[in-house]
C-alpha positions as CSV (number, residue, x, y, z in Angstrom):
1,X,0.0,0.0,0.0
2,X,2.2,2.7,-1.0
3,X,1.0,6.8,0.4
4,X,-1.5,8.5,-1.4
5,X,-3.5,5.3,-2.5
6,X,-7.0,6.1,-3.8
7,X,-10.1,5.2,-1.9
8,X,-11.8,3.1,-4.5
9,X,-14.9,5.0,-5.9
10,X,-17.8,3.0,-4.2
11,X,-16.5,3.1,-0.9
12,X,-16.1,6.5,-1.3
13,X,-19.6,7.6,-2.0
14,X,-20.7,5.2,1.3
15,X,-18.5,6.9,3.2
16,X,-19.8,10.3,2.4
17,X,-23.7,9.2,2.9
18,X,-22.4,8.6,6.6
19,X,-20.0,11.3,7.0
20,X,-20.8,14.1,4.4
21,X,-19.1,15.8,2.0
22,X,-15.1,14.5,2.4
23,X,-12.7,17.8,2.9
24,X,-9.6,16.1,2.0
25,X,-8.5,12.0,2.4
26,X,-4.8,10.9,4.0
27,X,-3.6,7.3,3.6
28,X,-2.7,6.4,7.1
29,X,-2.1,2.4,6.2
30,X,0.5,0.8,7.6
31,X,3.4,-0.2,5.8
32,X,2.1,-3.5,4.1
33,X,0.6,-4.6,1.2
34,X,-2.9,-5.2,2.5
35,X,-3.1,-2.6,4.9
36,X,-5.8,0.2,3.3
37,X,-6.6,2.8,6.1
38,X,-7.4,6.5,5.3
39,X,-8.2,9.7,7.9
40,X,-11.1,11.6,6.2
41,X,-11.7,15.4,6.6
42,X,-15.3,16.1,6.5
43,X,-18.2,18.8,8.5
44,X,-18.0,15.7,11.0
45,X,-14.7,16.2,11.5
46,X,-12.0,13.8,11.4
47,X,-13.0,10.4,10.8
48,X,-11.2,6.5,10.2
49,X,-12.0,4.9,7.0
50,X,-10.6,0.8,7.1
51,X,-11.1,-1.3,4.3
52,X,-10.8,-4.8,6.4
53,X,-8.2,-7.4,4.2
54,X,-10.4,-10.3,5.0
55,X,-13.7,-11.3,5.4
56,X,-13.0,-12.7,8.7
57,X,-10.8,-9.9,10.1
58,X,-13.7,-8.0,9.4
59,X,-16.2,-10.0,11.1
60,X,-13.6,-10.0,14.1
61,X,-12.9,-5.9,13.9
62,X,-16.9,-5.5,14.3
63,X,-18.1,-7.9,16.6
64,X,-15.4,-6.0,18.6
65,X,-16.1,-2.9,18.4
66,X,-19.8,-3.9,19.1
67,X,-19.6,-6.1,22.0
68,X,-15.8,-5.2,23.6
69,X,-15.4,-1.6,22.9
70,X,-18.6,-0.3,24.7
71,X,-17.2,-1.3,27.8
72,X,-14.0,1.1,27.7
73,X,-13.7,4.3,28.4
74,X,-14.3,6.7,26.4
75,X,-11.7,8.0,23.9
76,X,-9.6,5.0,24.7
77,X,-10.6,3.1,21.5
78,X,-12.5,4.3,18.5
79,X,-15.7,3.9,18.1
80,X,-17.4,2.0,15.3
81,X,-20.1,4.9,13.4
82,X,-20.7,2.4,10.7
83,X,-19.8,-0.8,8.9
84,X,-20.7,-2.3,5.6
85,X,-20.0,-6.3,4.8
86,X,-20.1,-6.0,0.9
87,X,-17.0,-3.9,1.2
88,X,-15.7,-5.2,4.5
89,X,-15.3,-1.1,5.2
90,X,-15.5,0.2,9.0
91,X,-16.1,3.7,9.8
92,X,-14.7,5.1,12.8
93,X,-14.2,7.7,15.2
94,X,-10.3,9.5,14.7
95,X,-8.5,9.3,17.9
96,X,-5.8,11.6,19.6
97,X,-2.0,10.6,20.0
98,X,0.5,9.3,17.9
99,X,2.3,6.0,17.6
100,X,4.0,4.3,21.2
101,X,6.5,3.1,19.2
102,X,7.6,6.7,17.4
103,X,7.6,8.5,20.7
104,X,11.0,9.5,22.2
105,X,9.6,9.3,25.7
106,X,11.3,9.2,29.0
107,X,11.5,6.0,31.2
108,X,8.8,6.8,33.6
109,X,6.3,8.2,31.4
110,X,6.9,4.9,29.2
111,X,6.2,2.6,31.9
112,X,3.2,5.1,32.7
113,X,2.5,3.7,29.0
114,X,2.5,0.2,29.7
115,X,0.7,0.5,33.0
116,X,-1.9,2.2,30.8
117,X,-2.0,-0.2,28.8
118,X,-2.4,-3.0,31.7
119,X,-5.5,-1.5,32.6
120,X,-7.0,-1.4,29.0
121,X,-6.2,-4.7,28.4
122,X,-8.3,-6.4,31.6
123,X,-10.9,-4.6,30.5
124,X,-11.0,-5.4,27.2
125,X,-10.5,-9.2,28.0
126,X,-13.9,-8.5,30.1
127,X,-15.4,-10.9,32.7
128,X,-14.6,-14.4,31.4
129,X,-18.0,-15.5,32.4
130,X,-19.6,-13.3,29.9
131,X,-18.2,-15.6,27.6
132,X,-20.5,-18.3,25.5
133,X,-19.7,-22.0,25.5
134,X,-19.5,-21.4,21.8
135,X,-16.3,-18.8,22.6
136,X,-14.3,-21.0,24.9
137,X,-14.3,-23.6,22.0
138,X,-13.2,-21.4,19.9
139,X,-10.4,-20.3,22.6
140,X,-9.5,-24.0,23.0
141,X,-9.0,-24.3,19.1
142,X,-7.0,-21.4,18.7
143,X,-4.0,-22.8,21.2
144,X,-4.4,-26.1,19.4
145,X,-4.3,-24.1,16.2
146,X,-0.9,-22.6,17.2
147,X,0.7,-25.9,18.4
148,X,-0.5,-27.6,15.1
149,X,0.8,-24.7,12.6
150,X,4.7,-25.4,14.0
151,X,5.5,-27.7,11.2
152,X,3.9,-25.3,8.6
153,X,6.0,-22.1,9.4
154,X,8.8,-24.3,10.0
155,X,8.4,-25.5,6.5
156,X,8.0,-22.1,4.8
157,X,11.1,-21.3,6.4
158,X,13.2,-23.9,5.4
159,X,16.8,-23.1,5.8
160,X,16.1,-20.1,7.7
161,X,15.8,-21.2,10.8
162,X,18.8,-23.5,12.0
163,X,18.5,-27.1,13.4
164,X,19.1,-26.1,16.8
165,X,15.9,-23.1,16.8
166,X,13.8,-25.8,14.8
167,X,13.8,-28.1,18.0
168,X,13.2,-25.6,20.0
169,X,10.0,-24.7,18.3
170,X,9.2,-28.1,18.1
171,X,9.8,-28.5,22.0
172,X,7.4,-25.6,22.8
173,X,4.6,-26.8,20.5
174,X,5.0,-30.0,21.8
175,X,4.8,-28.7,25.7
176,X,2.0,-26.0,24.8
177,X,-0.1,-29.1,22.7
178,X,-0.1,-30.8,26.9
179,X,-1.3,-27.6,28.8
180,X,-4.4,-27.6,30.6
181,X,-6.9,-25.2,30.3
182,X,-5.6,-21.5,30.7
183,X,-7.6,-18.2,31.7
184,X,-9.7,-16.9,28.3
185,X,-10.4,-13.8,27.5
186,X,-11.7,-11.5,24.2
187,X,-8.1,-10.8,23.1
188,X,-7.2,-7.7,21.1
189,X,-5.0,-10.3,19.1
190,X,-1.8,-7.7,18.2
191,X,-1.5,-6.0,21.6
192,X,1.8,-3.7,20.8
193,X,3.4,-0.2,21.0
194,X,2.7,-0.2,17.2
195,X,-0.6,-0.2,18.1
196,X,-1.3,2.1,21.2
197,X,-2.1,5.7,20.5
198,X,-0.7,8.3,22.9
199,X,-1.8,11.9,23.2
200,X,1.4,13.1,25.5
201,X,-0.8,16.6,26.6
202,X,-3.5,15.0,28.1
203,X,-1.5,11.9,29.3
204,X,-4.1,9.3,27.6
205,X,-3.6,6.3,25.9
206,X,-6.0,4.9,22.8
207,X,-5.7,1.2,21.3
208,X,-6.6,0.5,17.5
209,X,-6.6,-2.1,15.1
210,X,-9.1,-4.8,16.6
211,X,-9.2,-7.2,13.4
212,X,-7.3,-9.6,15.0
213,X,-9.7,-9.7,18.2
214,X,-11.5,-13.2,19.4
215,X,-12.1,-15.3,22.4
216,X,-8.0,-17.2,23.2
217,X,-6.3,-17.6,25.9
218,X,-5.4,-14.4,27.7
219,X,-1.3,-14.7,27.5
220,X,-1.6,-14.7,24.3
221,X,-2.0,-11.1,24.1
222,X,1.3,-10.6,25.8
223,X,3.5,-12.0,23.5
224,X,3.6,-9.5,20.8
225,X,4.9,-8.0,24.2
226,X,7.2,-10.1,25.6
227,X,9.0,-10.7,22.4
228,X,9.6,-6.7,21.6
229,X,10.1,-4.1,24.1
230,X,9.9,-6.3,27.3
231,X,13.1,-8.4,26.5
232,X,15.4,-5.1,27.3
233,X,13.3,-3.1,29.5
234,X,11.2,-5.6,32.2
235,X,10.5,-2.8,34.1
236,X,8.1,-2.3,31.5
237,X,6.4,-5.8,32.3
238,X,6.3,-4.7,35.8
239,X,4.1,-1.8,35.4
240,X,1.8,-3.6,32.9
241,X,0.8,-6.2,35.7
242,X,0.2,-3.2,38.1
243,X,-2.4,-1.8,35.4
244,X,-3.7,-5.3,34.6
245,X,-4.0,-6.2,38.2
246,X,-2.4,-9.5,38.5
247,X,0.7,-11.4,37.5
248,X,1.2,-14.2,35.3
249,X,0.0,-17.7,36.6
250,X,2.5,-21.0,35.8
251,X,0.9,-22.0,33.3
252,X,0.9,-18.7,31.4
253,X,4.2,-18.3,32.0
254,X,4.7,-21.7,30.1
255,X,2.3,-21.0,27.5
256,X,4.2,-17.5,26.9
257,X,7.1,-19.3,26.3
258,X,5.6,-21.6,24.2
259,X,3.5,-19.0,22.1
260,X,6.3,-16.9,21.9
261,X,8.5,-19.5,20.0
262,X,5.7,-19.6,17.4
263,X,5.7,-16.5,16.8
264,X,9.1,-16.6,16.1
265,X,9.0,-18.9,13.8
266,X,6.1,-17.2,12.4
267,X,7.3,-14.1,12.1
268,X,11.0,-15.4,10.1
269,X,8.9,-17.5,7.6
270,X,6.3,-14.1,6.9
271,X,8.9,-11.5,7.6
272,X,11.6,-12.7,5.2
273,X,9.6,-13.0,1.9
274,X,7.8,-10.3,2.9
275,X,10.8,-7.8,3.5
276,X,9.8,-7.0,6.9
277,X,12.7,-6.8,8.6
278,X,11.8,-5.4,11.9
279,X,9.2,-9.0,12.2
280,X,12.6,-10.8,10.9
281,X,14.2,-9.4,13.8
282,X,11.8,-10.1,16.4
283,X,12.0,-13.7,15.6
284,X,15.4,-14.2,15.5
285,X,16.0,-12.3,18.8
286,X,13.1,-14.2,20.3
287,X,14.8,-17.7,19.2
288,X,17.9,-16.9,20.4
289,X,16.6,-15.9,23.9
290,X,14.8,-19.3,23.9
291,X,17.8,-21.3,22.8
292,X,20.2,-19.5,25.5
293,X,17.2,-20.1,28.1
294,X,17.2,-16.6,28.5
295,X,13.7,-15.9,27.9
296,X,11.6,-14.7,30.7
């Protein structure tokens, strides 16, 4: 998606019978091919525009900003003014800040960040008894899901990863494929300073991008976490359990491990023919952590 991409035509003209007449249109997409996000100008003011890359991220991004978003506060997450399936186009509210990850902030007001963020995150996850039967299946899937796809990233990265990081992928699908049950929640599913919006003047902190959102086990939102900016600075860590309100049980710790490895893996056989190198990165740093038994 390369800056300054059109809006196609039709989703234009349904975005202007919600909004109005559009002032002027910027291309805020990420850096990857199917990311197609644009901030539109209009007597409404500033408004999100998100062409969803799959049916079933947008199915996820609505249900979330239906059911889970509601319950935040206000300004913390957008909020969803329209949607439209044929198009798989969500229309949101703008909001303030800029990037975690761009910001040159100090090291308290960053762990301010990340305690921030500890508090948006439980509530997000919600009460796991407001779950359905229906959503702890799905949970349950999703971890076997992760165990079972091992082999496949393995395989697309073929000489990429070495023998040595191979079994310990293996070793950490294996172990998470034997763990019991583990807390659920409704996960944001790419919980990351890429990801967190954060107006420095008023001190608040805004999540976005919920496509990825659905019922898994709550570690799993860590990860993304514990493979980037918590492997340097754990103080960071710290003050994200302060926000969230509780530490890690065993088990998650395992399953953190274990999840973590995956991703790695994951994220060398996407990032690579991708030309991501900051994903490439992760992974690798992540694998050699594991392999030194240095991951914690």
């Amino acid at each position: 998606m390369t800056v300054g991409t059109p809006i196609p035509p039709a989703l234009a003209t349904w975005a202007e019978d919600v909004v109005g007449p559009v002032r002027s249109v910027r291309d805020i997409s990420h850096d990857r091919p199917a990311s197609r996000v644009w901030e539109l100008t209009s007597a409404s003011g500033r408004t999100v525009l998100k062409m969803a890359p799959t049916a079933k991220f947008y199915a996820r991004e609505t249900r979330a900003y239906r059911e889970a978003a509601p319950a935040l506060e206000r300004g913390s997450v957008p909020r969803l003014l329209e949607s439209d399936a044929r198009h798989r186009a969500l229309l949101l509210t703008a909001v303030p800040g800029r990037t975690v990850r761009t910001l040159p902030l100090a090291p308290d007001r960053r762990r301010a960040v990340h305690r921030k963020a500890g508090v948006w995150l439980r509530r997000f996850h919600g009460d796991a008894r407001d779950l359905t039967p229906q959503d702890y299946a799905e949970a349950a899937r999703e971890i076997e899901r992760a165990a079972c796809d091992a082999e496949v990233h393995l395989e697309r990265a073929g000489d990429l990863i070495g023998v040595r990081e191979r079994e310990v992928v293996r070793r950490h699908a294996a172990a998470l494929a034997l763990l019991g049950p583990l807390p659920v929640g409704y996960v944001h599913g790419d919980f990351q300073e890429r990801n967190w919006l954060y107006d420095t003047g008023a001190g608040a902190l805004a999540v976005v991008d919920l496509e990825r959102a659905r019922p898994h086990a709550a570690v799993f939102d860590v990860v993304r976490l514990a493979c980037g900016s918590w492997a340097e600075r754990p103080e960071l860590r710290t003050a994200f359990c302060e926000g969230f309100g509780r530490l890690l049980t065993t088990a998650e710790e395992i399953a953190l491990r274990c999840l973590s490895a995956l991703d790695a893996a994951s994220a060398i056989s996407w990032g690579v023919p991708h030309d991501d190198q900051e994903v490439v990165e992760r992974g690798r740093r992540t694998l050699a952590r594991l392999v030194k038994g240095e991951f914690a």
